[in-house]
N, C-alpha and C positions, 0 to 999 in steps of 0.2 A: 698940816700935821702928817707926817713923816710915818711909816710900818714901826709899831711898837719895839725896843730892845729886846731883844731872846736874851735866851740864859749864857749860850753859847756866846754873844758878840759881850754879855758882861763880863765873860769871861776873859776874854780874847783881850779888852781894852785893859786888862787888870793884870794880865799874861798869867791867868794864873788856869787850872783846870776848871768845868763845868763842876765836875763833883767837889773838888774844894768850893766854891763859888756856894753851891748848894748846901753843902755842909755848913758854912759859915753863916747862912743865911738861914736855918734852919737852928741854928745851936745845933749843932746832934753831938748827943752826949759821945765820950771818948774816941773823937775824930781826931786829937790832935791838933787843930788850927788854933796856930797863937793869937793872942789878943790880937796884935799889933793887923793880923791878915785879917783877923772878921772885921777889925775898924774898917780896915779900907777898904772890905767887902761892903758893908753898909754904910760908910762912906758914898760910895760912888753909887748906890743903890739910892742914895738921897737925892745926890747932884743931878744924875741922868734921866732918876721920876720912870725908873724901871720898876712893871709891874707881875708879877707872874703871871702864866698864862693859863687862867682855869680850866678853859676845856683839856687843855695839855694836862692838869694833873689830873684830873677828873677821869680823861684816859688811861694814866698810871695807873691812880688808886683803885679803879672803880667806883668812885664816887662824886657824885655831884653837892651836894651837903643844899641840896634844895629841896624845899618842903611842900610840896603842892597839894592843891586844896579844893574841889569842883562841889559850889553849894548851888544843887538844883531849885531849892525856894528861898531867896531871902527875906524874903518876907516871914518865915519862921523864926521864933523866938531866940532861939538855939542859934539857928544862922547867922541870924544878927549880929547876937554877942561874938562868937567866933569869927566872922568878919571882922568884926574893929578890935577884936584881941590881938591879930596876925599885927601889926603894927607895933605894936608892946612888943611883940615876941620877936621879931626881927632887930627890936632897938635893944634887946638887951639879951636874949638867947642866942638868937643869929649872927650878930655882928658877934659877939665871942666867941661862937665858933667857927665864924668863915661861913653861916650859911644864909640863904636866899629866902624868901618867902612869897608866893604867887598863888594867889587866890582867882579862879574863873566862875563865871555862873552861867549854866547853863539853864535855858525857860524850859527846854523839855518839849515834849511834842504830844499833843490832847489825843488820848484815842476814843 
């Protein structure tokens, strides 16, 4: 397995610019790009199994669209349930927004 497609070399194979590329790939309302170039934008976006690069927009936006979670007893009631909710929430919250979900448990330390 070969270093993942950038935005840049989609672009390049498509001769077209990053930010058209981007625009086409985003819909962005009143950019101009005719049909015919976002086809071929997500066209080739199918064929080549090109995937954005998260941390890359994450740096843009400021955001990671991850939701983290540190449950110090799980053995609480509350815990529990919220543990095996994060699962639901990811298959139907998260994936429609693009975001993540990561739960850790810490035991804590007995003073």
């Amino acid at each position: 397995m070969g270093t993942p497609l950038t935005i840049a070399e989609l672009a390049q194979r498509l001769g077209l610019s990053t930010c058209t590329v981007s625009r086409a790939m985003n819909n962005t309302p009143n950019s101009r790009i005719s049909t015919a170039t976002r086809n071929r934008v997500l066209a080739e976006i199918q064929a080549s199994g090109y995937r954005p690069n998260l941390s890359a927009q994450a740096l843009i936006n400021g955001k990671t669209h991850v939701v983290g979670v540190m449950i110090i007893d799980s053995n609480n009631p509350f815990s529990g349930g919220f543990i095996h909710a994060m699962p639901e929430f990811q298959a139907t919250v998260g994936s429609a927004r693009g975001s993540m979900a990561s739960v850790a448990q810490h035991k804590g330390t007995k003073k």
